[in-house]
FILO-537608 format. One line per 4 residues: number of its first residue (from 0); for each residue x, y, z of N, C-alpha, C. Coordinates in steps of 0.02 Angstrom, whole numbers, plus 32768, in hexadecimal, padded with zeros to 4 digits. Layout:
BEGIN
NUM = X/Y/Z/X/Y/Z/X/Y/Z ~ ... .
***
This chain:
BEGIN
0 = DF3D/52B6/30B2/DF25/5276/30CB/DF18/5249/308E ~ DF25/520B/308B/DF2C/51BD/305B/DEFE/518F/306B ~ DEE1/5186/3049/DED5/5115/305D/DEDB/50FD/3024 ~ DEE1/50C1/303B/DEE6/5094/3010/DEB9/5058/3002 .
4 = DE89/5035/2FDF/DE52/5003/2FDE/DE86/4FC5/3007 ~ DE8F/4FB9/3024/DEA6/4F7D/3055/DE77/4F75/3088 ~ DE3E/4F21/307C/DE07/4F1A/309E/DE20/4EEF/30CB ~ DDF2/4EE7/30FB/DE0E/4EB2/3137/DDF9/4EAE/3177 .
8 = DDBF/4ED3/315C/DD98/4EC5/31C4/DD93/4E9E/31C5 ~ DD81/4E6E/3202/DD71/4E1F/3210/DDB8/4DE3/31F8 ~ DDA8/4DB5/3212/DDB6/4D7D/31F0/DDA9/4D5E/31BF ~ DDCC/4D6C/3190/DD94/4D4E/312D/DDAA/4CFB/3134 .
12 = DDD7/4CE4/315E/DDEE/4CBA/315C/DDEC/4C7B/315E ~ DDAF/4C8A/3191/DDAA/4C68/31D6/DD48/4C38/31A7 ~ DD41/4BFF/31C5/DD08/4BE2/31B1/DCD3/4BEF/31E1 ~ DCF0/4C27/322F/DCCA/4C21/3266/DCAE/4C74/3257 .
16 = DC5A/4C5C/3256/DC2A/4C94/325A/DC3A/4CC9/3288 ~ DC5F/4CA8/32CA/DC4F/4CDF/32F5/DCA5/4D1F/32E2 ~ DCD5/4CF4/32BA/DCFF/4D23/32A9/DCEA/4D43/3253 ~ DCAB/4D52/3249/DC8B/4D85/3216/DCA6/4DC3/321F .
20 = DC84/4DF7/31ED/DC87/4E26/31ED/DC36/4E35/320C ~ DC30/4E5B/3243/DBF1/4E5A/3280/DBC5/4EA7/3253 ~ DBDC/4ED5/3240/DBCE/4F0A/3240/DBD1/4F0A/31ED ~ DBB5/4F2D/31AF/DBAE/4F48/3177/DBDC/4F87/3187 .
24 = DC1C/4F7C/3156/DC46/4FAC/314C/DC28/5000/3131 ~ DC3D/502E/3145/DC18/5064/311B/DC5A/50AD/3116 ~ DC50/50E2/30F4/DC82/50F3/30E0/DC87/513F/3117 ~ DC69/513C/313E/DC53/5188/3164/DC71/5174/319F .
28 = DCC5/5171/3199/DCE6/5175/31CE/DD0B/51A5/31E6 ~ DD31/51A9/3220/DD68/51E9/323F/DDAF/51CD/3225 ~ DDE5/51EB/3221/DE1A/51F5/321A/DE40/51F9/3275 ~ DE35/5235/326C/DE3F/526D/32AB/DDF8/5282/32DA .
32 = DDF4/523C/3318/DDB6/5254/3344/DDD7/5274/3381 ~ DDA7/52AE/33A9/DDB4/52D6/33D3/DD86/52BA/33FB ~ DD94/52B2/3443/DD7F/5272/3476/DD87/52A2/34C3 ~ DD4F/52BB/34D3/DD57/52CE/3535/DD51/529E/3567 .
36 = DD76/52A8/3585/DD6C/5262/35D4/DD6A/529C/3600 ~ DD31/528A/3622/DD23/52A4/3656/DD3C/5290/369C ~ DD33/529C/36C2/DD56/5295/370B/DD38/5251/3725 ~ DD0B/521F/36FE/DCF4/51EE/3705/DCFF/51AD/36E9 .
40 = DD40/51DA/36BB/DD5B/518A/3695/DD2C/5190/364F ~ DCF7/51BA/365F/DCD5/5197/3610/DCE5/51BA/35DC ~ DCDD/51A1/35A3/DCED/51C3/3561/DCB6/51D2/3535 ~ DCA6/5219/350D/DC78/5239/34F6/DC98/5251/34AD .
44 = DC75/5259/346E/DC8A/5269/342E/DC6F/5285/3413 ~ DC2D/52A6/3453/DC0C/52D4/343A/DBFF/532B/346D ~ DC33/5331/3494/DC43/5357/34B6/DC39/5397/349A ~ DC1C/53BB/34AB/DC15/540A/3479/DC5A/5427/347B .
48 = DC84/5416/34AC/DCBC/542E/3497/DCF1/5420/345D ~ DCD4/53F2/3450/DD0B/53CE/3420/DD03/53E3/33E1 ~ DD2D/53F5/33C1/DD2F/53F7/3362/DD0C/53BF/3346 ~ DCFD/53C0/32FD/DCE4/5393/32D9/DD1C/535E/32D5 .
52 = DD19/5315/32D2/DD3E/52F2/32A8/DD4D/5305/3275 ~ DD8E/52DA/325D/DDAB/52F2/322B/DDA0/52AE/3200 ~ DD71/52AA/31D1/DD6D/525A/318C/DDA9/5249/316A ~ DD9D/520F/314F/DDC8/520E/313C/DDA5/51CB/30F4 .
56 = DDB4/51E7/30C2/DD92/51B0/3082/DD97/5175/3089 ~ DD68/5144/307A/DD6E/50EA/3079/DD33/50CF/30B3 ~ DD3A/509E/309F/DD11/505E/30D1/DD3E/5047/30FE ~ DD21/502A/3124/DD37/5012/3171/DD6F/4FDC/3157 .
60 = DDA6/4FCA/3174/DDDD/4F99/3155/DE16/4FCE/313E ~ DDE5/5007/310B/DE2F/500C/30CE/DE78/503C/3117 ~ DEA4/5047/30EE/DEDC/505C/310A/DEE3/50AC/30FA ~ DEFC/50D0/3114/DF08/511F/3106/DF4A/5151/3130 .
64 = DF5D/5169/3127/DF98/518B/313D/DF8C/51D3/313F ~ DFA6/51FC/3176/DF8D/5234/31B2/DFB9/5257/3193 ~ DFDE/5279/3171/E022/52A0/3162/E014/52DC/31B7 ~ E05D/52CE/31E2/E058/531B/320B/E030/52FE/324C .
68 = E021/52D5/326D/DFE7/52CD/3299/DFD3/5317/32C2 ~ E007/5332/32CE/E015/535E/3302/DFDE/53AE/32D1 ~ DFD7/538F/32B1/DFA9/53E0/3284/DF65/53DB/32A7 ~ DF57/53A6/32C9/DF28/5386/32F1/DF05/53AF/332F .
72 = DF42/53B3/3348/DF3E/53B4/3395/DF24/5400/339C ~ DEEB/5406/33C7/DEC8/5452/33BC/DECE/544C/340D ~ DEDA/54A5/3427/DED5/54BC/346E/DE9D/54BF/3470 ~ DE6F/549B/34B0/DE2A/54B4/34C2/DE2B/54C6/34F9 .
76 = DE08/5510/34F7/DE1F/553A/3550/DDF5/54FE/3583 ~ DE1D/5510/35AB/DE16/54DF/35DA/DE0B/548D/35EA ~ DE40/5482/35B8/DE28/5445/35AC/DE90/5415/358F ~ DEA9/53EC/3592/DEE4/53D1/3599/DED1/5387/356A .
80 = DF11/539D/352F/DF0D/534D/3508/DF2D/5325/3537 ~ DF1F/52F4/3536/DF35/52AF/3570/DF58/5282/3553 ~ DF57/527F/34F6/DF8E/5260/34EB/DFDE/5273/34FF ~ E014/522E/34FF/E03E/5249/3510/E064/5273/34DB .
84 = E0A0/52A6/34E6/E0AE/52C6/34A2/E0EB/5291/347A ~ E0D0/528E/3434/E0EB/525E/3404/E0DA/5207/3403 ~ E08B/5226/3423/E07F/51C6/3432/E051/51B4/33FD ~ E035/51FF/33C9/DFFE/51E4/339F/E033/51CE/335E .
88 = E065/51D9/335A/E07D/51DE/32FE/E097/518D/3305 ~ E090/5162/32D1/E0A6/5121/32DC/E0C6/510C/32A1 ~ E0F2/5126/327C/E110/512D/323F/E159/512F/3246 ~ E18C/511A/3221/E1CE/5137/3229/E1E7/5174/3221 .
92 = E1CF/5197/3216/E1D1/51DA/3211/E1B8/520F/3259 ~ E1A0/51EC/3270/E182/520F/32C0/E149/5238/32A5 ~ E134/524E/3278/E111/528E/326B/E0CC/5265/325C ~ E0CF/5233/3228/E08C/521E/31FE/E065/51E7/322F .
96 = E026/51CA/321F/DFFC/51B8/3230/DFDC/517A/3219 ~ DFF8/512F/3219/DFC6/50FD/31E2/DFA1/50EE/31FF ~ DF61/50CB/31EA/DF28/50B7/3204/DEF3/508C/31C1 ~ DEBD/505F/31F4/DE9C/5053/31C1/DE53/5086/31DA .
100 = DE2F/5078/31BB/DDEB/50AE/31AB/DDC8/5073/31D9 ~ DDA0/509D/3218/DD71/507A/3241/DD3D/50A4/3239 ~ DCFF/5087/3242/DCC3/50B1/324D/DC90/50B9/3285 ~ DCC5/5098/32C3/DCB2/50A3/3307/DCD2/50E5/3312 .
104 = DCA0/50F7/3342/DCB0/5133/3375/DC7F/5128/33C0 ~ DCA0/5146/33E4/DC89/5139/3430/DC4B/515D/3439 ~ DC22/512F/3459/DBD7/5145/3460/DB94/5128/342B ~ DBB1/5128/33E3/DB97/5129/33B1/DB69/50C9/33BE .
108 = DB34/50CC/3393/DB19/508C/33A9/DB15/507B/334F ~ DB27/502F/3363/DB39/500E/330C/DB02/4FB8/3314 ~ DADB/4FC1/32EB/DAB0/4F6E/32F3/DAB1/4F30/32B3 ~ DAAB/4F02/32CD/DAA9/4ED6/329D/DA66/4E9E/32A4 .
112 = DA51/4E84/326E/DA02/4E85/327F/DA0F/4E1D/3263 ~ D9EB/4E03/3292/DA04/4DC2/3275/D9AB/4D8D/3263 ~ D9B7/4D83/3222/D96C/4D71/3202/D949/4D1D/321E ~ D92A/4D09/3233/D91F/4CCC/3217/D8FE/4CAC/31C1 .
116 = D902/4C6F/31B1/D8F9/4C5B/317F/D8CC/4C96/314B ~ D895/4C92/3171/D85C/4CC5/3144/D867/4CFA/3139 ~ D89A/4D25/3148/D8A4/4D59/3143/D894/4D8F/317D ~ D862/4D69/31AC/D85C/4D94/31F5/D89E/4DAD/3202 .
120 = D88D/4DCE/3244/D8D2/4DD5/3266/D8DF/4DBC/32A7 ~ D90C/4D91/32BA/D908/4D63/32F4/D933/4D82/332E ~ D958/4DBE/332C/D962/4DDC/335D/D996/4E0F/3342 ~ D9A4/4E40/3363/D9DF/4E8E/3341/D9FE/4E89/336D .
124 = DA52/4EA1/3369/DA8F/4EA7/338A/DA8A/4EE7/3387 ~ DA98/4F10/33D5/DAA1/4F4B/33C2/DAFE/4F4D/33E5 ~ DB1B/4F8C/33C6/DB5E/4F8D/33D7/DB75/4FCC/33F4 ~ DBA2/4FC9/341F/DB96/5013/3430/DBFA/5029/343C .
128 = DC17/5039/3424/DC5D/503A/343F/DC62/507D/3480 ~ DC83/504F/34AD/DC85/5077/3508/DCCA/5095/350A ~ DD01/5083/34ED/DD42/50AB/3508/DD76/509F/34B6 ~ DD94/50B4/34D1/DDC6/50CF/349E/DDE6/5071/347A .
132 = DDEA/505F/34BB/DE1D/5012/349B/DDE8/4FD7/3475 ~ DDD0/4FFE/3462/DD93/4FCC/3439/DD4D/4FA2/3456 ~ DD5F/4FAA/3495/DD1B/4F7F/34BE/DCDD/4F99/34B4 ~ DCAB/4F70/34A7/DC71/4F71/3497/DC43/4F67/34E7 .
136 = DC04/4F74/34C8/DBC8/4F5B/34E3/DB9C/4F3B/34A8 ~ DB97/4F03/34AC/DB5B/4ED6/3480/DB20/4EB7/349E ~ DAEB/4ED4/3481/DAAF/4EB8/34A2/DA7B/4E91/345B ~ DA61/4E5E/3465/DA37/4E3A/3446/D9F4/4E5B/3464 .
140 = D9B6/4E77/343A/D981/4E85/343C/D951/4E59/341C ~ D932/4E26/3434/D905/4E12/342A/D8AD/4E1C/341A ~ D890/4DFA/33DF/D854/4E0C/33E1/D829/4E0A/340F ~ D842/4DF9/3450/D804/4E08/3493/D82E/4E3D/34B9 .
144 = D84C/4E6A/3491/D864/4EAA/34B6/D897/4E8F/34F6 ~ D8A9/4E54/34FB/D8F4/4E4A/3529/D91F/4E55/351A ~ D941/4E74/3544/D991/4E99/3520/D9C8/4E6F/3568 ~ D9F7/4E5E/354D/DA2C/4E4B/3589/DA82/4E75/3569 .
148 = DAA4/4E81/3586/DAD6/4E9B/3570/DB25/4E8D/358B ~ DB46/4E83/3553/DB91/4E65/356F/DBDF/4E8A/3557 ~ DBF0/4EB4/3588/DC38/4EC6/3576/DC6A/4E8C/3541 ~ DC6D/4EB6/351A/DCA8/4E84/34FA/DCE6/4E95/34E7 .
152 = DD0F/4E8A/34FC/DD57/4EB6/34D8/DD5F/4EA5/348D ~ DDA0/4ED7/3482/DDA8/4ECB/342E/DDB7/4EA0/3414 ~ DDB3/4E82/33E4/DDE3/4E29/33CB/DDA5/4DFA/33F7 ~ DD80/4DF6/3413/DD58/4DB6/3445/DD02/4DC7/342F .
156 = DCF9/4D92/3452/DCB7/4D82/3433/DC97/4D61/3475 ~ DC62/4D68/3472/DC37/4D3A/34BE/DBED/4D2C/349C ~ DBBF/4D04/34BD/DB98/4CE6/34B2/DB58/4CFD/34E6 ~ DB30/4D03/34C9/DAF3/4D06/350F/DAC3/4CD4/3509 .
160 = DA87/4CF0/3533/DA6C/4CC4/3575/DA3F/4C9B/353C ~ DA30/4CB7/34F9/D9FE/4CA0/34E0/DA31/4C6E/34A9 ~ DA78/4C64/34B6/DAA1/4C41/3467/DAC5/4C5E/3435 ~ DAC5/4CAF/3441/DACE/4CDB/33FC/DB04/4CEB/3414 .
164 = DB51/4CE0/33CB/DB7D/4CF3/33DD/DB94/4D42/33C7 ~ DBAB/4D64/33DE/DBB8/4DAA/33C8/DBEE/4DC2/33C2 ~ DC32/4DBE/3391/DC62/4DD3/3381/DC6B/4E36/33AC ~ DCAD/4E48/33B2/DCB8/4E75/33B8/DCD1/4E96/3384 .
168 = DCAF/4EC8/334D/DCCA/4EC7/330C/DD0C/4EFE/3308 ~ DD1D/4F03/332F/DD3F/4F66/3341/DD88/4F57/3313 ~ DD8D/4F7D/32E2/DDD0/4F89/32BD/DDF2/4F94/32DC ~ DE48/4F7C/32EA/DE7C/4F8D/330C/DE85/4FD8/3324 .
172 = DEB3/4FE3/3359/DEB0/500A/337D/DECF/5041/3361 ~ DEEF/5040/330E/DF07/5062/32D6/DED4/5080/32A4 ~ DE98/5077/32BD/DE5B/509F/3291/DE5F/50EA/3288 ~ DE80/5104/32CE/DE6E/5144/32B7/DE9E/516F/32F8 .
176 = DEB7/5192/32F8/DEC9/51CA/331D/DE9A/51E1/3350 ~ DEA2/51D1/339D/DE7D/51EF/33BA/DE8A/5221/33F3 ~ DE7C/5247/33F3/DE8F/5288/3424/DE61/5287/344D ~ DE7D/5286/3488/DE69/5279/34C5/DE5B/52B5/3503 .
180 = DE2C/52F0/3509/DE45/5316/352D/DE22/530B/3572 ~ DE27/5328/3597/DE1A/5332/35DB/DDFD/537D/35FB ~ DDF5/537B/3626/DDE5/53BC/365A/DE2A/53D0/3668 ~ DE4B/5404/365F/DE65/5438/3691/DE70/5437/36E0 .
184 = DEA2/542E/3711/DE87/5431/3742/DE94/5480/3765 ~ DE95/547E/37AD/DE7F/54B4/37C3/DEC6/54CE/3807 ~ DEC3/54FF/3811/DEDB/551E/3841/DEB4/550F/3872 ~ DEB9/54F9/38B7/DE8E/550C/38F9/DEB8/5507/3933 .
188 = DE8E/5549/3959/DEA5/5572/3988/DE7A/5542/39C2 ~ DED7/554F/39EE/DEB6/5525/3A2A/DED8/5546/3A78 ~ DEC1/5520/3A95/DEE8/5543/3AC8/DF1F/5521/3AF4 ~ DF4B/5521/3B21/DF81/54FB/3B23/DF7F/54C2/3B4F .
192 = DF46/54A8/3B47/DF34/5466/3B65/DF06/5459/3B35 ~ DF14/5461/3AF7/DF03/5442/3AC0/DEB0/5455/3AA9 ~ DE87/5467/3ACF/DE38/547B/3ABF/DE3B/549C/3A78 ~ DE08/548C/3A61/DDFA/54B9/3A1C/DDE6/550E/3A47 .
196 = DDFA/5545/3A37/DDE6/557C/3A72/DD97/5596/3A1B ~ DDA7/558D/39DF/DD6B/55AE/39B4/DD53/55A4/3988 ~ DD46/55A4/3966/DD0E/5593/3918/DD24/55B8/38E1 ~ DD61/55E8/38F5/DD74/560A/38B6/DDBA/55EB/38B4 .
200 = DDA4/55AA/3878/DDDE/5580/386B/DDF4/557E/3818 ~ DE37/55C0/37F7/DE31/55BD/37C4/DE51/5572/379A ~ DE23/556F/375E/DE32/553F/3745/DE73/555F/3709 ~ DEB1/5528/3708/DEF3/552F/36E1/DEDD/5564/36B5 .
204 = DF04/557E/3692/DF0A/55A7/3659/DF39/5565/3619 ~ DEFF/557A/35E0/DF42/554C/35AD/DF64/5569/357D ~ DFA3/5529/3588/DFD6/555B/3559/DFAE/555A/350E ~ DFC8/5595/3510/DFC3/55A2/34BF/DFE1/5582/3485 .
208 = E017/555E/349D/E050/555A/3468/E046/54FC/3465 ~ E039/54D9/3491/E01D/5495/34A4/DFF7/5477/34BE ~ DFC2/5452/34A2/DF85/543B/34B8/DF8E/5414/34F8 ~ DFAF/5400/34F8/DFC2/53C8/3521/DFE6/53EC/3572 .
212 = DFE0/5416/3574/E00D/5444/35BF/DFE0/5481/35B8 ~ DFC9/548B/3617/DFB4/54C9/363B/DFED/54F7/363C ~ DFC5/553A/3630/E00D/5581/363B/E009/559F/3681 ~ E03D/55A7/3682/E03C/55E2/36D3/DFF2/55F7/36DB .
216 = DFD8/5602/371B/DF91/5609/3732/DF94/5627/3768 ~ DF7D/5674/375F/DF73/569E/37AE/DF49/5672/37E4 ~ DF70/5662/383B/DF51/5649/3855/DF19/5687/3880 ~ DEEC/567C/388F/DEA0/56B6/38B1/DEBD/56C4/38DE .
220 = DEA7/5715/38D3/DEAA/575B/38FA/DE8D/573F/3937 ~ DE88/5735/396E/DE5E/5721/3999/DE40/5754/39E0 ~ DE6E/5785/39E3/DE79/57C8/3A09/DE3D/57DB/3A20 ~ DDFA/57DE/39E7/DDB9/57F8/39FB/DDAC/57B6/3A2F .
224 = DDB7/575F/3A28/DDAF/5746/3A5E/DDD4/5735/3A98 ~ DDF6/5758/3AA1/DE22/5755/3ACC/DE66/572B/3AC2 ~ DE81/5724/3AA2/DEB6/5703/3AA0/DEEF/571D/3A6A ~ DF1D/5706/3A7C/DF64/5710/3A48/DF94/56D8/3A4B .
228 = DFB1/56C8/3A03/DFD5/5693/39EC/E00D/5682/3A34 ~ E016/5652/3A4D/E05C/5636/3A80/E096/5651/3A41 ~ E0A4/563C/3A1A/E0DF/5651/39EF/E0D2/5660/39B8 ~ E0E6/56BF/39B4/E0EA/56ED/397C/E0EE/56CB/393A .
232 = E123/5698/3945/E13C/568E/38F0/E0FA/565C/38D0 ~ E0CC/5652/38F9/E097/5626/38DB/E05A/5659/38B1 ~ E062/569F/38AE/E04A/56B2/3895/E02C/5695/384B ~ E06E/5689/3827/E054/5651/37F7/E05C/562A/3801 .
236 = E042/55EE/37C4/E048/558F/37D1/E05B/5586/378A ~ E08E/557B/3781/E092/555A/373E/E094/54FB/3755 ~ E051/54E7/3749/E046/549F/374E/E069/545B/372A ~ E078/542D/3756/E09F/5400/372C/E08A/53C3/3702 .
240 = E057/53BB/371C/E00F/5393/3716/DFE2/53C4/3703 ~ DFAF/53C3/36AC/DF83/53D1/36A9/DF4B/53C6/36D4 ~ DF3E/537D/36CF/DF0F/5362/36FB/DF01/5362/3740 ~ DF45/5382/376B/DF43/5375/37AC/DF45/53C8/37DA .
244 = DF05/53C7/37F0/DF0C/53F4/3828/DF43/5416/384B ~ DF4F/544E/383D/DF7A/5475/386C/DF58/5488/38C6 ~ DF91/5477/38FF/DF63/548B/392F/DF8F/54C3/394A ~ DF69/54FF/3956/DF8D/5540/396B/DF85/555B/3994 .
248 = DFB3/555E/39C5/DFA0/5579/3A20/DFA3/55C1/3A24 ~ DF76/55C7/3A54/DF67/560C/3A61/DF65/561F/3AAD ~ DF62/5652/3AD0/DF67/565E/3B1E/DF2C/5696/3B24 ~ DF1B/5696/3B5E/DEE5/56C5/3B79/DF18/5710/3B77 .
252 = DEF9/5740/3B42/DEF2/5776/3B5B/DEF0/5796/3B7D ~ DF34/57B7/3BC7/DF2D/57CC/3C01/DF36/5823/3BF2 ~ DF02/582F/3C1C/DF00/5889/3C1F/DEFF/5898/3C47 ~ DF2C/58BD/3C59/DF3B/58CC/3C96/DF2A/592C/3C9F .
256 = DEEE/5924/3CD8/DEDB/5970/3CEE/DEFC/5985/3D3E ~ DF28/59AE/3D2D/DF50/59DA/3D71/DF32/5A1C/3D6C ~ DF1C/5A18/3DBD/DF00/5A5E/3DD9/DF55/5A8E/3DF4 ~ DF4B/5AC0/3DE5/DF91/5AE0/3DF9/DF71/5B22/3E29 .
260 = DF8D/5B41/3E55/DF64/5B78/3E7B/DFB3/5BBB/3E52 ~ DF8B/5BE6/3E44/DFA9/5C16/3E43/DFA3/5C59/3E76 ~ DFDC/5C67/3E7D/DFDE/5C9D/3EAE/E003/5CFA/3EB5 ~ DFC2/5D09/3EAD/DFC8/5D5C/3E97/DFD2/5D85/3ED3 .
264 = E007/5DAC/3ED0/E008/5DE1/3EF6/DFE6/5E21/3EEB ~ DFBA/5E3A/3F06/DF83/5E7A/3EF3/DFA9/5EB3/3F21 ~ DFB2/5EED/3F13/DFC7/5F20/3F3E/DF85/5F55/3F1F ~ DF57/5F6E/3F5D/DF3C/5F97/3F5C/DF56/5FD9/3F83 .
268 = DF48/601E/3F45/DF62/6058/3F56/DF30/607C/3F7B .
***
């Protein structure tokens, strides 16, 4: 991994305050962040499942290069990268990685504190980045403890109730490599008018060999509750969709008890 000192957050350009640099650059950024979405859309970067980030040297702005992206990509049981395959490398080469150095990450809260004349402080920006494409939450906290808060996407800026304008400071969407995983989904047993028939619903097996794809997955023994697969060959599921539910039919268990009379001839001597 490379960078290079090439600065450039914000607009240096520009005579308009609100296209500043919003945030104090600092050098304790990711390279390579590992990111769970849950079944709710939201995004977490602090998931116990997840590996550490991977740093990467410099301040927010400079530029750096990934050699390999793919050395990246780690299997987590039960769990499916969601990028698509060959969508992280952005190089002519297909393999490498450019980017500039951001020091957002999702969840993380970043403030900026704005003084009046005397040196008081006349109110703090707090910042909070919500999803992957740079959108923020910015809230102005005031010294009588009022807080109001405004989605802002990346590149835009909005104003609130009290006059204060608040840039969205988020480095291009080339900051950093982000791996995206998900939940696993599941096998479930149903019955042939579609009912869920149980609760023993295994979740995919992953491949070993790619983060990104579920492996063949025994569908449940179900016999102790009465039932057996409609068709043998579903024994396994090799899934086509990580993310998407397999649904697997099953039939009632018929046992059939026949009384038979047997009939002995006895000859007594």
């Amino acid at each position: 991994m490379s960078s290079s000192p090439v600065y450039g957050l914000g607009n240096q350009n520009s005579i308009s305050y609100i296209d500043k640099v919003d945030i104090t650059p600092n050098n304790q950024s990711s390279a390579i962040e590992y990111i769970y979405r849950d079944k709710d859309g939201k995004y977490d970067n602090f998931a116990d499942l997840l590996p550490a980030n991977v740093p990467v040297p410099g301040i927010t702005g400079q530029n750096f290069v990934i050699s390999n992206v793919n050395n990246y990509k780690l299997v987590l049981k039960g769990h499916y990268l969601t990028n698509q395959q060959g969508s992280l490398s952005n190089t002519a080469n297909g393999k490498d990685f450019a980017g500039s150095v951001s020091q957002f990450q999702i969840g993380h809260y970043y403030q900026k504190k704005l003084y009046n004349w005397d040196r008081s402080i006349n109110e703090i920006l707090v910042y909070e980045l919500i999803s992957p494409d740079g959108a923020m939450n910015i809230s102005p906290i005031l010294p009588n403890g009022s807080v109001q808060t405004l989605q802002v996407p990346k590149g835009s800026y909005k104003q609130f109730s009290n006059g204060t304008y608040a840039r969205n400071p988020f480095v291009d969407t080339t900051s950093s490599v982000q791996l995206i995983y998900a939940d696993l989904s599941h096998i479930i047993p149903v019955d042939q008018d579609g009912k869920v028939i149980s609760n023993i619903q295994p979740i995919y097996n992953n491949d070993p060999a790619d983060p990104h794809k579920a492996d063949t997955t025994a569908s449940p023994d179900l016999t102790s509750e009465g039932w057996v697969l409609q068709d043998p060959s579903q024994q396994t599921i090799t899934p086509a969709n990580s993310g998407e539910d397999t649904r697997v039919v099953y039939v009632k268990l018929v046992v059939t008890n026949q009384q038979v009379t047997v009939k002995q001839t006895v000859q007594y001597q």
